[in-house]
C-alpha positions as CSV (number, residue, x, y, z in Angstrom):
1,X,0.0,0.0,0.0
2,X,2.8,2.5,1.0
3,X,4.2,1.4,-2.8
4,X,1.0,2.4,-4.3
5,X,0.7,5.7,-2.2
6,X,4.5,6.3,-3.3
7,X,3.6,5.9,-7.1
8,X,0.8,8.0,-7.2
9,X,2.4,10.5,-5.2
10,X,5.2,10.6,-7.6
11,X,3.2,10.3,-10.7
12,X,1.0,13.6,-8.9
13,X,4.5,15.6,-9.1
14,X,5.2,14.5,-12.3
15,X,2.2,15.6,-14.0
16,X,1.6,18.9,-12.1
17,X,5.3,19.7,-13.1
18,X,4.9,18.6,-17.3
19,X,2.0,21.0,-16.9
20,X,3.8,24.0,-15.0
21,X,6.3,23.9,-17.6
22,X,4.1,23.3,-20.7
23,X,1.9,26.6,-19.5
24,X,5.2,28.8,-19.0
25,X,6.5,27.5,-22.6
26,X,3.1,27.8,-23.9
27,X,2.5,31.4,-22.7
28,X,6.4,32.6,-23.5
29,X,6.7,31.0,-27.3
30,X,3.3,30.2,-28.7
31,X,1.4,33.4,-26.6
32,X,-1.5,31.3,-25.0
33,X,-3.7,33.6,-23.5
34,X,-5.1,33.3,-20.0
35,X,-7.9,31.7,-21.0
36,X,-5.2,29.0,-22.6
37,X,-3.6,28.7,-19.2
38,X,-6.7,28.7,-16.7
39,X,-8.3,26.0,-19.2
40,X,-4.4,24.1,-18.7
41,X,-4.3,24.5,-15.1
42,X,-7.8,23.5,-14.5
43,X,-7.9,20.2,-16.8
44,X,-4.6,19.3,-15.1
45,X,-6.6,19.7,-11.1
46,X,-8.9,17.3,-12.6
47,X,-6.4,14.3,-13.5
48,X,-4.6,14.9,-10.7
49,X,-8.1,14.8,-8.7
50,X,-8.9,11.3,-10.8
51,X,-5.2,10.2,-9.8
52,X,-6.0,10.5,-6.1
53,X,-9.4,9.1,-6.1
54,X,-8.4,5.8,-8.0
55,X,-7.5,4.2,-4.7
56,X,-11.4,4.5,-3.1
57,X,-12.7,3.6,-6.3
58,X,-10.7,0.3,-6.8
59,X,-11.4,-0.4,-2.8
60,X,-15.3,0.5,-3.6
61,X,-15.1,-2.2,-6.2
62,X,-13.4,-5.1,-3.7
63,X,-15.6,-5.1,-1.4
């Protein structure tokens, strides 16, 4: 269990970083507006929101 927490922990980082720097190169070279970046930041809360949730749902499903 502490494996699994480890993973997605890691995996959270991961992905919240990709998208920190995708936003700052997107904004910088390409000019994304804000709308761009709020659109970015919000679809990226909601995978990491689906990341942390898998855990109940597959427990949900066990019992």
């Amino acid at each position: 269990m502490a494996n699994d927490l480890n993973s997605r922990i890691n995996s959270g980082t991961t992905i919240n970083m990709v998208s920190s720097i995708s936003c700052v190169t997107d904004v910088l070279i390409f000019g994304m507006g804000i709308s761009g970046a709020v659109f970015l930041y919000y679809s990226t809360l909601s995978i990491n929101i689906a990341n942390a949730m898998i855990p109940i749902m597959r427990e949900k499903t066990l019992t």
